[in-house]
N, C-alpha and C positions, 0 to 999 in steps of 0.2 A: 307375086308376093303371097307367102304365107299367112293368112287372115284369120285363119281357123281359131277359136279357144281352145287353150290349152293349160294343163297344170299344171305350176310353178313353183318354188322355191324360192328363197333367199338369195341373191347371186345369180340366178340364171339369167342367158341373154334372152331376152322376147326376140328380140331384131336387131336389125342395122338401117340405119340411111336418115332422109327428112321428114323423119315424126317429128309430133311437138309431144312431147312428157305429161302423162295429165297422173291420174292418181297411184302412190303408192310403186312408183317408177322410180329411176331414176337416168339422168342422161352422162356416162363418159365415155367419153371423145363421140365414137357415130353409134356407139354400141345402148341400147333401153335396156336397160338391166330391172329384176326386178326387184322389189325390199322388202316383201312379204309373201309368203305361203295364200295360194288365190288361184283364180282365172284369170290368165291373160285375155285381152280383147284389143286388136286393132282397127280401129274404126278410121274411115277415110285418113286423114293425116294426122292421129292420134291414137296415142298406147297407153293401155292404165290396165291396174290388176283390181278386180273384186276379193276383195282380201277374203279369208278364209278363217284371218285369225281367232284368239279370245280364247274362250273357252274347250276346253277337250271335246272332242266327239269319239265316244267309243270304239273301238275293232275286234273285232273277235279275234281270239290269240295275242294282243299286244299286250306289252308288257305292262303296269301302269304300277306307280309307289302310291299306297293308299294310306290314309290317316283315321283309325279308329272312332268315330263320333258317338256310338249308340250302337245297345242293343238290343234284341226282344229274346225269348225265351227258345227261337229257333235260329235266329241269323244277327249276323251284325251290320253297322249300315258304314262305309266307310268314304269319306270327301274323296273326293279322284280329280278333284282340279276340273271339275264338270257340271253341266246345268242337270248331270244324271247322279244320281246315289250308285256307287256298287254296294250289294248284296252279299255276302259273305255266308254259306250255308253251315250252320253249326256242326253239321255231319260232315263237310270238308276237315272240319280240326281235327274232331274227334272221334270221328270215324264210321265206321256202322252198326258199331254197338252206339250210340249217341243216346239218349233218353233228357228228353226235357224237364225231365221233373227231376234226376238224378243227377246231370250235370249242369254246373254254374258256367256260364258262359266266361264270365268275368274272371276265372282262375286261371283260363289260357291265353285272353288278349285284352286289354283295358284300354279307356278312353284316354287318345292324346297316341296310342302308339301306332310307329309305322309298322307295315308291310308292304314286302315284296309281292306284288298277287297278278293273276292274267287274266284277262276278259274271257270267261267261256262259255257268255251266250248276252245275243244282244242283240236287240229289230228294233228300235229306236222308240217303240210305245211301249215301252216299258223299262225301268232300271237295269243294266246288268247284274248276270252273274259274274261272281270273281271267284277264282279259286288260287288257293296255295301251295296246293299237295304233288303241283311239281317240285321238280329237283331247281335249286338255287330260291327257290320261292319262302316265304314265311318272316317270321318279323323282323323287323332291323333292328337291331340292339346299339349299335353304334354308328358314328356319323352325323355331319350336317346337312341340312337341308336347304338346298337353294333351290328357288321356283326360280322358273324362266318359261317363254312363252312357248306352248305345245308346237306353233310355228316354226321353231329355229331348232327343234331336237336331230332334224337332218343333220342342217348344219355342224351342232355340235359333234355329232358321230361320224361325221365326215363320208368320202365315200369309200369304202369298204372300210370303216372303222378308223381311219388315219387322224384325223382330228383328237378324236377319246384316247386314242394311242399315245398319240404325243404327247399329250398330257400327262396323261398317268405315267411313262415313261421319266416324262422331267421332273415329276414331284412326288414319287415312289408312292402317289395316292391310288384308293381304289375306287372308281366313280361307276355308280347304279345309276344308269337312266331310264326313269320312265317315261313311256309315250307323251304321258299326260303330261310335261313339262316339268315335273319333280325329279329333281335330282341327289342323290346322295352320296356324300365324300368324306371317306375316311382315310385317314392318313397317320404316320407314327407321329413325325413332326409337325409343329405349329408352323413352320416356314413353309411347309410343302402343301400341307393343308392350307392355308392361305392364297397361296399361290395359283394352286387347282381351282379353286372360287372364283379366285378374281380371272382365271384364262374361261370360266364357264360364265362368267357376267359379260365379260367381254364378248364370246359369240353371241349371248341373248342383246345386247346392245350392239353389235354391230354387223350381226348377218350378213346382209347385202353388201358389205365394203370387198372387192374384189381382192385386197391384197389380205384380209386377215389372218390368213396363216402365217404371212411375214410378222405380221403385226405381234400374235402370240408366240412366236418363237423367238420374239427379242423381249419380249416382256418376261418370257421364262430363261431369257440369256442363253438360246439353245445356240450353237453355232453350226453352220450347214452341211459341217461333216460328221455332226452329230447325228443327224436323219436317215 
């Protein structure tokens, strides 16, 4: 038997056989599935996952949607869904002509607004850097915003993207996810918009359910030869 710990997801089996289910598990039919993003641990005749969840933890290169809080006369400070501040360098916006005493920080991003931004430096004693000056990066102009937990973002992306696909497919929306559990959905229509929320609430509540693709694809009334 496989004893080892290892890193988990939503959904994935730990085992088979006569465990007894202790935390953040669950037991159908022989199979210990897990319900949170964690380390598994099988200990003599019990299975439970050390959850992982809550709050963001940084990656260098990941993608993260940030919310503008503050700024000082060089950088901006931006929430990331994190026990970390990202750092926003004023010479990322505006460039390397920048001058602190000549540019106002506040004429190209104000407080309350999203961006698109990626983690591009980050060791854990200290805040990250985030930058924008890639391509697809920078503010978001339109859209709503649903948080969900940084745990279930697999989930929701499926595996090679199949989940986000399907969605966006059935409700002609365009959904930004960021690592950190922010998500953002634009859409033409109120229906479709709508619709793409409530299939993105759904994976954040119900990850671990083994059938949940059936489950969102009748809630979006897809029919199987639609896929």
């Amino acid at each position: 038997m496989d004893n080892k710990r290892k890193y988990v997801i939503p959904g994935d089996v730990i085992t088979t056989g006569p465990f007894r289910p202790e935390q953040n598990v669950i037991l159908e039919g022989e199979k210990i599935i897990s319900t949170t993003i964690g380390i598994s641990e099988i200990y003599e005749d019990t299975v439970r996952v050390i959850t992982l969840t809550g709050k963001y933890i940084p990656k260098i290169d990941d993608l993260v949607i940030g919310k503008i809080n503050s700024h000082t006369s060089l950088s901006w400070e931006l929430d990331i869904n994190s026990c970390y501040v990202g750092f926003l360098p004023a010479q990322d916006v505006f460039g390397r002509d920048f001058s602190a005493h000549a540019d106002e920080l506040a004429t190209k991003l104000k407080t309350g607004d999203l961006v698109a931004a990626r983690i591009a430096n980050f060791d854990r004693t200290r805040d990250p850097l985030v930058t924008i000056s890639d391509r697809d990066l920078g503010t978001i102009d339109s859209g709503d915003l649903v948080k969900i937990s940084p745990s279930k973002v697999p989930r929701l992306i499926g595996k090679r993207g199949s989940m986000i696909q399907m969605i966006e497919m059935a409700t002609n929306a365009a959904v930004t996810i960021g690592q950190n559990g922010w998500v953002v959905v634009s859409c033409e229509t109120p229906e479709g918009l709508l619709k793409a929320k409530k299939a993105i609430e759904m994976v954040d509540q119900k990850a671990h359910v083994a059938n949940l693709t059936d489950q969102i694809k009748e809630m979006l009334e897809i029919k199987d030869d639609e896929t």
